[in-house]
N, C-alpha and C positions, 0 to 999 in steps of 0.2 A: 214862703213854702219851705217844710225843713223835710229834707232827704234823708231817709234813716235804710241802711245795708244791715239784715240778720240771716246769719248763716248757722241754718241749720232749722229746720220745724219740728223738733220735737216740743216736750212743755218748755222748757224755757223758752225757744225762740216765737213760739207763737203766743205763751202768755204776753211777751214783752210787744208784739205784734198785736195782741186786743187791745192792751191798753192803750198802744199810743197809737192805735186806730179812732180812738174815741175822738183826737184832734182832725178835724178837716184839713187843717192847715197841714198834716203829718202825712208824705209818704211813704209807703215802706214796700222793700223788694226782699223780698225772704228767697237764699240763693239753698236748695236741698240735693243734697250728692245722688240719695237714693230715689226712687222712681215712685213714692209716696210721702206724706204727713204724716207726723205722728213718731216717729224715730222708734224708737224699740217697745214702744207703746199699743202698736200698729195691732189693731184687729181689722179680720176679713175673714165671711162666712167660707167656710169649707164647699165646693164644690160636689161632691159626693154626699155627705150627710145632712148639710146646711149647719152643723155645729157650725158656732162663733169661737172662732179660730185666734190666739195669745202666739199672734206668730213668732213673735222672738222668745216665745217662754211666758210663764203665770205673771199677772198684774191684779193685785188687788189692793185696792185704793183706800189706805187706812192714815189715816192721822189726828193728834189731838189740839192740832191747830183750828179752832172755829172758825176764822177766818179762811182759812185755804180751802173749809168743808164748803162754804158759804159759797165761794167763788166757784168753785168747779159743779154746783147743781146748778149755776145759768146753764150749764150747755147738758145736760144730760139727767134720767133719771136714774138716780144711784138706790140698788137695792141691795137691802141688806144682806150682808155677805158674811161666814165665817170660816175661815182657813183652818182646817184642822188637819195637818199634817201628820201623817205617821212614816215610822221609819222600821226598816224590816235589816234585822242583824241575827245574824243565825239562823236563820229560818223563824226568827220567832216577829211576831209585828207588836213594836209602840208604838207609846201618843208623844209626841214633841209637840213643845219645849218639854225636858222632862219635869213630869209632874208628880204628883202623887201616888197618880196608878200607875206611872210607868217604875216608880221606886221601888215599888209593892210587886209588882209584877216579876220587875226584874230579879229582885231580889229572893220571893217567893213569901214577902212578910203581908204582914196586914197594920200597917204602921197608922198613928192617928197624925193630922201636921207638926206637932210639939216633938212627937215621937222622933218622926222623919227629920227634923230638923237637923235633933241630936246625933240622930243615926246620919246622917247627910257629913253635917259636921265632924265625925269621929272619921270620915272616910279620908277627907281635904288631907293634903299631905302641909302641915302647918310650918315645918323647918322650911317652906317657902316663905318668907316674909316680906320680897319684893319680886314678882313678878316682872321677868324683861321678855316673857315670848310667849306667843298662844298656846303652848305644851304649858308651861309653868303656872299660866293664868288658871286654865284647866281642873291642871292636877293640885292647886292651890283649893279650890272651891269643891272640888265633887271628887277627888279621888283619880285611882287609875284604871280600873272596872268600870267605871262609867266616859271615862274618858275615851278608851279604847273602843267599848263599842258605841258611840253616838258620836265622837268629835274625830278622830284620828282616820280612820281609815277617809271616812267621806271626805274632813278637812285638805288630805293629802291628794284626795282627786280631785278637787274642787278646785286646789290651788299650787298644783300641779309641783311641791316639795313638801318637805317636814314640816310639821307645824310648828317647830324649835325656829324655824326659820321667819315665822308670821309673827308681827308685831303683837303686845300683849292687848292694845286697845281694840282689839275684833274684838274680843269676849270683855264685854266693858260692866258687864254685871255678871252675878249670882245667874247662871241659865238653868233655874232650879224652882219649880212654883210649890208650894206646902197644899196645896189643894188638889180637888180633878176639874180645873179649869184647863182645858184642853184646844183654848183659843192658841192660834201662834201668834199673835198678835197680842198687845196688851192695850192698843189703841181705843180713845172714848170713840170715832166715829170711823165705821170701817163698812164697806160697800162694792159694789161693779156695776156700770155703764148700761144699764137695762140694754141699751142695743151697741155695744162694743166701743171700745174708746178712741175712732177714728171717729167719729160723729161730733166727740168734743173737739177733736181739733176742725175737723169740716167748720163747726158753728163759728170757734173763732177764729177762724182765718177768711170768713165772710162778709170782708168789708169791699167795699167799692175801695179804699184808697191801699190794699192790701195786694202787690203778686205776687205769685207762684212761682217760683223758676224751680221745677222735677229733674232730677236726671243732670244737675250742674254743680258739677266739683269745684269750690271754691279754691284757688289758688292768689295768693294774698300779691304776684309778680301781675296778675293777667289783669288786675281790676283799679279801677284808679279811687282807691280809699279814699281818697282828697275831695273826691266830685262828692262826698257824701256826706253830711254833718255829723253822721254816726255813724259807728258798727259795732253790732252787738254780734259778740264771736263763740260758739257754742259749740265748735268742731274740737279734734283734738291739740291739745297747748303744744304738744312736740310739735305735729303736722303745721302750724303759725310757722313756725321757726325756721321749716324745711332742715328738723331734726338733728342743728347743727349742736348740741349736746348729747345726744344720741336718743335712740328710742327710748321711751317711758314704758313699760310693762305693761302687760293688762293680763287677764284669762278671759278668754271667749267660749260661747258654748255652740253646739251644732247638735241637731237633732233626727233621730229614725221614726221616719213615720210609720205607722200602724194602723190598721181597719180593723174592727172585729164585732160582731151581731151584739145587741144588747149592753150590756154593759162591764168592762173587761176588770176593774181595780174597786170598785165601789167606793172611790175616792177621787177628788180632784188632787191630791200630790202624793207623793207616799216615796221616800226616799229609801238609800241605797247603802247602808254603810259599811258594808265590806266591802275592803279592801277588791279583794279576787274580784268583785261584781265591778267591770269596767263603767259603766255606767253610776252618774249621783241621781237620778231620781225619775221619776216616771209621771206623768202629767196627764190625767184625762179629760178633757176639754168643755163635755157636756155637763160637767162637774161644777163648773164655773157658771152655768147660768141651769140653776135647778127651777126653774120657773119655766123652762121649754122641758118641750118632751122627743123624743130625738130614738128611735127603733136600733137604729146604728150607732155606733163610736168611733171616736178616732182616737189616740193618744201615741205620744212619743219618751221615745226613751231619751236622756238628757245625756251629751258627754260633753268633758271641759277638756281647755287644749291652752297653747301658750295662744297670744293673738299674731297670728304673723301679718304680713303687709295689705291681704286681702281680705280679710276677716272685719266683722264687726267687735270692736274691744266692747267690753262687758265689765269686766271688774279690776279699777287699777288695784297692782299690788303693793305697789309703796312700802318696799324692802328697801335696805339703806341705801343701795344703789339709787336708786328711783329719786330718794327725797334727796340729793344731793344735786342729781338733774333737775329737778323740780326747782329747786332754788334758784340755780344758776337761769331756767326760764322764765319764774316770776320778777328775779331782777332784770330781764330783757319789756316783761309785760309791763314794769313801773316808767320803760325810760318811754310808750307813745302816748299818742294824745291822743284825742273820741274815739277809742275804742274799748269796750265794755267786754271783758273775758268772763263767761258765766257758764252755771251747770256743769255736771259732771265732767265730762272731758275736757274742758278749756281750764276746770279748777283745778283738776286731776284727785278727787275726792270720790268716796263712794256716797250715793245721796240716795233716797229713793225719793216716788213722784211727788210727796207732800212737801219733802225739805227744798227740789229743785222749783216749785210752783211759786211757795213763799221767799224765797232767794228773787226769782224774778219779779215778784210783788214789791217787794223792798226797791229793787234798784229802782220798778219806773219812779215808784212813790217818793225816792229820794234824785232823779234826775231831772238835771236842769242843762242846755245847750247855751 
């Protein structure tokens, strides 16, 4: 019989928990801080409206991984889904990513995509020739006008300094489409959980050789690692360490709830790029599943903050400071033995659910005890 310790049930800890449920021979104790499955994942119907509730914020399930599509329709039906975000900057409202008609729009042209191109490219500030920061990455590609209103102000609330200060690989391409494709996505298969994405975790965490522990703070001093042939660690890499190279950064978000009759934004996301507007973005919920019909609304207003000690972390920053800790961590993660550090927090990486699903597909598929 082999004793396998995962701490944490979000997708990583519970894919890694389906699969090596499929072993009879495999125990496994999955240890969860918060008082649900699911980690930031987590839907639950609204009490008032019955809207299906994105409690930590929007998830929509896009990847051009066929494998990872494959695997996550065992537990749910995914319907087709398209995120078309807009974003309101002077009182005027775009389509993001910027496209075509937000080019034309903004500009007041009627450009064709050859046209736009050209015009796109005469904006880029070109005496940039190597980009070292998010401001430079930016203004290298689309200019200062465009920068200013779609990246700077929101960038600077979102992640709470300069954007001179944000590495240049956040904007790792052209964020520029020559058309009016006005998906935010650019993914081949992109979808949402016909009945919310706790159901997928409910399904695989449904094994008889699989428990639950809700509500238990793993503390790596309380637990005897040794009694276990494995652990797969999923929590935060600093929190392993009890922090002794200092905290690792993040931004966290917190949210104002809202009720209102009918329908409040005619959008499921619609962001915030001024500056002055304390808020990045406004989220309407019944938006996300246009296949129910719903009298009432709920939606909330989005703010971001540093993450302090009580907070849910959201988005590491990985400023030089950070990756200096980072290091000095990962050399601490190289000198133990069965312990598997994965997904976002334990990597200290920003990932979304497709990249963290097939990261834990790889490990079972390449683990051996």
């Amino acid at each position: 019989m082999n004793n396998f310790l995962i701490v944490g049930a979000g997708f990583s800890g519970s894919v890694i928990a389906e699969q090596l449920a499929k072993n009879p021979n495999n125990q496994i104790t999955i240890l969860e801080e918060r008082n649900h499955i699911g980690g930031n994942c987590y839907t639950e119907r609204d009490s008032k409206t019955n809207i299906m509730l994105h409690v930590y914020g929007p998830h929509i399930f896009n990847t051009d991984n066929i494998e990872v599509w494959n695997y996550i329709q065992q537990f749910t039906e995914l319907k087709p889904y398209t995120n078309r975000v807009k974003s309101v900057y002077k009182d005027n409202i775009y389509s993001l990513p910027i496209n075509l008609h937000t080019i034309n729009q903004f500009f007041g042209k009627t450009l064709n995509p050859e046209e736009a191109k050209e015009f796109i490219a005469g904006l880029g500030d070109q005496s940039i020739n190597d980009p070292q920061n998010f401001e430079e990455q930016a203004l290298r590609f689309i200019g200062n006008d465009l920068y200013k209103a779609f990246f700077y102000g929101y960038t600077k609330k979102q992640w709470g300094c300069e954007p001179k200060e944000l590495p240049a690989s956040i904007l790792k391409r052209l964020p520029v489409r020559f058309n009016y494709n006005d998906n935010y996505y650019s993914t081949s298969f992109q979808g949402i959980p016909i009945n919310g994405f706790t159901e997928i975790f409910e399904k695989m965490l449904n094994s008889p050789n699989i428990k639950v522990k809700l509500n238990t703070k793993f503390i790596p001093t309380d637990y005897q690692i040794s009694t276990y042939d494995h652990v797969f660690y999923t929590g935060p890499l600093d929190a392993f360490f009890n922090f002794k190279y200092g905290r690792l950064s993040y931004r966290t978000v917190y949210f104002e709830k809202n009720y209102a009759k009918g329908d409040y934004q005619g959008n499921a996301v619609i962001n915030y790029a001024d500056e002055s507007i304390p808020y990045t973005r406004i989220h309407e919920h019944k938006h996300f599943t246009p296949w129910e019909i719903h009298d009432e609304t709920i939606y909330f207003k989005e703010y971001s903050k540093e993450t302090e000690i009580t907070d849910t972390p959201y988005y590491p920053k990985r400023l030089k400071e950070d990756l200096k800790k980072l290091e000095l961590y990962q050399t601490e993660v190289q000198k133990l033995n069965n312990i598997t550090f994965l997904g976002r927090l334990a990597t200290y990486r920003y990932m979304d659910m497709h990249h963290v699903i097939a990261e834990a597909l790889d490990i079972v598929k390449n683990f051996t005890i």
